[in-house]
N, C-alpha and C positions, 0 to 999 in steps of 0.2 A: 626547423628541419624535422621530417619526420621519423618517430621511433621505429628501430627496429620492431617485426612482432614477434622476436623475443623477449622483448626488454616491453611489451605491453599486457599489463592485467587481466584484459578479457580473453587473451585468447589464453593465459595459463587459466586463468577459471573456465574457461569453455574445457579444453583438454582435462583437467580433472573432471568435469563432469563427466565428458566422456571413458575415462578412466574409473568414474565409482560405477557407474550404468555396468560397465563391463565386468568388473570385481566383482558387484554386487550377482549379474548374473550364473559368472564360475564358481564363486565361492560365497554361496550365501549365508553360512553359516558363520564363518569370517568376517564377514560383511558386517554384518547384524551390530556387530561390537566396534563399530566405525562410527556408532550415533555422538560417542562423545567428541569426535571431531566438530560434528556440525552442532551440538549443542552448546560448547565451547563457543565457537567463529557470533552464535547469536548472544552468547551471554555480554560477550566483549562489545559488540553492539547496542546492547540495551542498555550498560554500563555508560554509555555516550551517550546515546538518546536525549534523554531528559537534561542533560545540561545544555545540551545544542540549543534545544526547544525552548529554553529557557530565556537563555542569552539573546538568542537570534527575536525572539518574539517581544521580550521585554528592551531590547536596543531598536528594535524598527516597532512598537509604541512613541519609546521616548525620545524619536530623533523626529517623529513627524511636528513639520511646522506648528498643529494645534491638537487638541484633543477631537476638533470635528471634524479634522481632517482624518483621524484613525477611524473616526467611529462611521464618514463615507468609505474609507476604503473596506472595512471590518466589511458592512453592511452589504457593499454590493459585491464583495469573497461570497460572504454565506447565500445572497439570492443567487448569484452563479452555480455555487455548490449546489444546490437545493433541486433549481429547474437541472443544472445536466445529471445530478442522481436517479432524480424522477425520469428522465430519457432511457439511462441503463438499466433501472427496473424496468420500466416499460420492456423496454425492447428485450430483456430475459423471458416476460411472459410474455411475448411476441411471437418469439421464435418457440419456447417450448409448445405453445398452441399451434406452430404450425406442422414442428418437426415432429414433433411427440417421441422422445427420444428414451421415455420409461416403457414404451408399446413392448408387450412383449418380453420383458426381463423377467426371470426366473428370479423369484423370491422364496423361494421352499429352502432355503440355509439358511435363508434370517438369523443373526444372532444378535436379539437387542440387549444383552449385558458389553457389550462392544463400545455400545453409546453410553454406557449410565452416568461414567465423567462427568461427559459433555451435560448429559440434562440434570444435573446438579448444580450445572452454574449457570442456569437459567436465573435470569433477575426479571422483579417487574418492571414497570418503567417508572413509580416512585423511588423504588432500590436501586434504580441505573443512573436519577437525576440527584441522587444522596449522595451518591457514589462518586462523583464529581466534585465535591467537597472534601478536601483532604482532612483528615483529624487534627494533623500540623502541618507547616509549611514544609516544613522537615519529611515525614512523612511521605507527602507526595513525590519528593526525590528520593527517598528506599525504595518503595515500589513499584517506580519505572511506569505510573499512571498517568498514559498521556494529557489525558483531557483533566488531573490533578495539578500537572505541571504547567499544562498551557493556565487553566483560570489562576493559578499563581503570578505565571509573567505578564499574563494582561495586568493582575491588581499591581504588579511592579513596578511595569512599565507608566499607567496611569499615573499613578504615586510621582514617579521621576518627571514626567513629563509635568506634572502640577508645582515641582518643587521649583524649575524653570534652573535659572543659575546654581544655585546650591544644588542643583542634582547633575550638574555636568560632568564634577570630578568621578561619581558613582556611575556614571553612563563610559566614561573613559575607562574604566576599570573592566568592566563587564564587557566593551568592545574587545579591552587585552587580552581579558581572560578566552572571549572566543574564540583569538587565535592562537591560545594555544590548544585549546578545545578542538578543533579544526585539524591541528596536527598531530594531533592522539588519533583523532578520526582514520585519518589518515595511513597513519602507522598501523592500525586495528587490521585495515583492508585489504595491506599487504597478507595476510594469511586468508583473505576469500579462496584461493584455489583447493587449500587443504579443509574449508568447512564447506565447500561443492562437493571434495570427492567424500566426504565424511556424511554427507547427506542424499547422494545418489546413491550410494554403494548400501547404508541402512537402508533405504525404501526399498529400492529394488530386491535386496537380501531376504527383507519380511515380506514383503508382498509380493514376490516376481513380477515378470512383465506379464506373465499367464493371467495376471489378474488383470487387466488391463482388458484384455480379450470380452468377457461380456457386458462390460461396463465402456467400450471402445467409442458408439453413439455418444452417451451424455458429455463425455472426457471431448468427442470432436465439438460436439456441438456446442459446449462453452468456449472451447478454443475458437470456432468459426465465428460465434456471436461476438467473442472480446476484438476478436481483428474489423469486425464489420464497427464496431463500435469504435475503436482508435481512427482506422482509416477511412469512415464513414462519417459517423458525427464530432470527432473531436476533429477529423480533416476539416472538414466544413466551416468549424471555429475559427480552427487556423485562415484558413482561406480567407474569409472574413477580418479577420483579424491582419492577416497580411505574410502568412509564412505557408512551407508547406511543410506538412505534415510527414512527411516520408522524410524529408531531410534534418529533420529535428528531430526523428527517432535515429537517424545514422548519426547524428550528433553524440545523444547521448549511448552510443551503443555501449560503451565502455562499461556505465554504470549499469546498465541492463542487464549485460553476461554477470554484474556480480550479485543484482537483484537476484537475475534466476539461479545463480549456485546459490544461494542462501534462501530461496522461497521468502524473503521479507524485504519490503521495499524500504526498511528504516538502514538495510544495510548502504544503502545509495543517496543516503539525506543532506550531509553534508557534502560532497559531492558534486550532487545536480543545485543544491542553491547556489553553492561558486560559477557553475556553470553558466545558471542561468541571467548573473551578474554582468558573467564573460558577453554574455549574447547582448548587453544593453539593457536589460530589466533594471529595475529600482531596485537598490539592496532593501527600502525601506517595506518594499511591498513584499520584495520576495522572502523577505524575515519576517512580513506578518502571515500573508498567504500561504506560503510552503509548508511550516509546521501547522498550522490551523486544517488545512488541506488532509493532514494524515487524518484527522478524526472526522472532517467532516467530507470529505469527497473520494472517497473512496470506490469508483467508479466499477473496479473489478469487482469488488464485494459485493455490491449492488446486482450486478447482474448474475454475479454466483447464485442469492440468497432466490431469487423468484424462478431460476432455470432450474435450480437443484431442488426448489420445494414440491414444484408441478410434476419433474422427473418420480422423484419417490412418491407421488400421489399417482401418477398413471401405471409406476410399475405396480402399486396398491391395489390395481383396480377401485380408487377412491375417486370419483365425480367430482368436481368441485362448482361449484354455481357462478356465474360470474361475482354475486357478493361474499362468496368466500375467496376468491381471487384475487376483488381490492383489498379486501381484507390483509390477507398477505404482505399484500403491494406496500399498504399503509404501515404497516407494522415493521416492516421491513424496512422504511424510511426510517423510522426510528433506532429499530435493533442497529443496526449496521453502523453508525456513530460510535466513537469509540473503538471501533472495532480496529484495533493496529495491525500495520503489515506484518506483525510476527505469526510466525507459521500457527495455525492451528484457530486462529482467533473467526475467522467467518464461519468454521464448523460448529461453534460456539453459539456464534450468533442466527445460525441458521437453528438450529436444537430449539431456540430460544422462539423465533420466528414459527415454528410446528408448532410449537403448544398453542395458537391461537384458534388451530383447526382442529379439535378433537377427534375428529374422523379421520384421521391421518396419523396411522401407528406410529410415535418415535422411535419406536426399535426401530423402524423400515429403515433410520439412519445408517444401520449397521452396512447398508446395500453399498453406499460410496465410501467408507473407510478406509476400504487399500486405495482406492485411487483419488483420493483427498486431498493428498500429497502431490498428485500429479496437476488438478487443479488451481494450488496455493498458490504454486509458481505461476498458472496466467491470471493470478488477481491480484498478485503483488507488479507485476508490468504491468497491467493496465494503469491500476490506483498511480502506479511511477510515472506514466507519461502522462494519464491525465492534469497531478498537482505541476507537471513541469506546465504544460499550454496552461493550467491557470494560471499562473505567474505572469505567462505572458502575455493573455490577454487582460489583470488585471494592471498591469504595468501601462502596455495601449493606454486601457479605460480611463486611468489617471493623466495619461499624457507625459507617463515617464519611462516608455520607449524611445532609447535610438535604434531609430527602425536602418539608419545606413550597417553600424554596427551588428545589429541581427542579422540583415541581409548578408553582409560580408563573411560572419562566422558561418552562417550555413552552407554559404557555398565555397569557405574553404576546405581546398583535399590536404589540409593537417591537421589531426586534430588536437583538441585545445589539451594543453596540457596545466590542466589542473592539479597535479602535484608537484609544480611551482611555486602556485598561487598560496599553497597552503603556509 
């Protein structure tokens, strides 16, 4: 039976959003002091994170029939991740080359003490592959380091899966523990509507909509790119793969209104892997694929990092060569890893991504800051639909789809209620 939409999460998280937009508009000064709402909603987030990722990653290692069976499924995640990252880069400086959406932008305000944060935590890529190495095991769960936590539950899972029988009881354990992990999640999510309006009504407050106004191009044209790029080439997957693409985003709309109130698609993680369960995937793929996915396919990111580099180089009036372009492209494959859906981390990555063009001012960063925010949110929906179709295509690839079951939940008009399952 279907829920009332009262009694449903997206639409009280849509309605706060729409309520801090509004706040934040009339009372911006009020507003402004609304951020520890949505700081709050992500800390409680990231507080799960890492044991989800844990669990989930280290239980779908050591439930796979053999170790080569992880290390074909691992193997052909990352060539998928790899080739459709390289597609969304492309197609960022695709479309920046054709739209040219920095044409024209007033830079005479510049303020590059705006960015100096950010270009402080610029790493090389010896300090980003070091960094990946937790100090302790421990350690890597204080910090809330995805790609610390995932090389943990892979060594875990390895481990358990080599201990064969003696490692069953420890595999049981760590299944229990993630449901209860699952239901904290859960419980967490119930306050998404008060960390949307606690985060529309900050943005809007500090930066008004008025800033939105000359920066209106780059803001459409990453939105128009991220849509051509779900409904384009990840449709296409689907297609191929055997679903359609527009009814696996009304699937998952639920967790989408809670991605966009929170700008981070880790708030939607637990979530869409039950979901994607419900639809017939392997829990063993979708526990290795889904958390792996946040660091490495991150599809929004991808095409943030090449559309917004070319933007602040043309509003520059800075040339770029075509070998400064791959350049970018290349580097950008790299930077973007690790890069988590928690708000702020692509801006990060992108700072990161500039320094390889020294002809291209890092202040110029300061030009997208107010509307950075407005971007987060269509890089955390992308990265969000893209790891759900990896699941499902790499579920297919395995040959641990039921494709009747997937068929059937897409095209049913109830939707699934995953705060049973928890």
């Amino acid at each position: 039976m279907k829920k009332p939409l009262y009694k449903t999460l997206y639409v009280w998280v849509l309605i706060a959003i729409v309520l801090g937009v509004a706040f934040g508009a009339l009372y911006p000064g009020n507003a402004i002091d609304m951020k520890p709402l949505s700081d709050g909603f992500i800390k409680l987030i990231k507080m799960i994170v890492a044991p989800v990722i844990f669990c989930t990653v280290a239980s779908g290692i050591a439930s796979m029939e053999s170790l080569k069976k992880m290390g074909r499924v691992g193997g052909k995640a990352l060539l998928y991740f790899e080739v459709v990252s390289t597609v969304a880069l492309g197609l960022g400086l695709l479309v920046a080359n054709v739209l040219r959406p920095g044409d024209g932008v007033d830079t005479s305000g510049l303020d590059p003490s705006a960015v100096a944060e950010y270009a402080k935590k610029q790493m090389t890529f010896v300090e980003f592959v070091l960094n990946i190495i937790p100090t302790t095991m421990v350690d890597a769960f204080a910090k809330g380091e995805i790609l610390q936590v995932l090389l943990v539950a892979i060594l875990f899972g390895i481990a358990l899966a080599q201990l064969g029988e003696k490692g069953k009881p420890i595999l049981t354990f760590i299944d229990d523990i993630s449901k209860v992990i699952f239901r904290v999640f859960s419980l967490v999510v119930l306050v998404a509507p008060i960390g949307a309006f606690g985060a529309m009504a900050f943005v809007v407050g500090k930066y008004g909509l008025h800033t939105l106004l000359p920066l209106v191009k780059l803001v459409g044209t990453f939105y128009l790119t991220s849509l051509i790029f779900v409904f384009v080439v990840l449709g296409a997957i689907a297609k191929v793969t055997g679903f359609s693409i527009l009814r696996f985003v009304i699937y998952i709309k639920e967790e989408l209104f809670i991605v966009l109130g929170s700008s981070s698609s880790e708030s939607g993680l637990a979530r869409l892997m039950l979901k994607l369960e419900k639809l017939g995937c392997s829990k063993r793929v979708v526990n290795l694929v889904v958390p792996t996915g946040y660091s490495f396919n991150l599809d929004g990111t991808n095409i943030y990092m090449t559309l917004a580099a070319l933007f602040i180089a043309q509003a520059t009036n800075t040339d770029l060569t075509f070998a400064q372009q791959f350049t970018i492209f290349s580097v950008a494959m790299v930077t973007s890893k690790g890069a988590s859906g928690v708000t702020g981390a692509g801006f990060i990555t992108l700072a990161a991504t500039l320094a390889v063009v020294p002809s291209i001012p890092i202040g110029a960063l300061s030009l997208i800051v107010g509307v950075d925010r407005f971007m987060s949110e269509c890089r955390a929906l992308t990265n969000f639909v893209g790891n759900g179709v990896a699941a499902i295509v790499m579920s297919a690839w395995e040959r641990e789809l039921d494709r009747d079951v997937l068929h059937a939940e897409l095209h049913s008009k109830s939707a699934a209620n995953i705060d049973a399952a928890i």
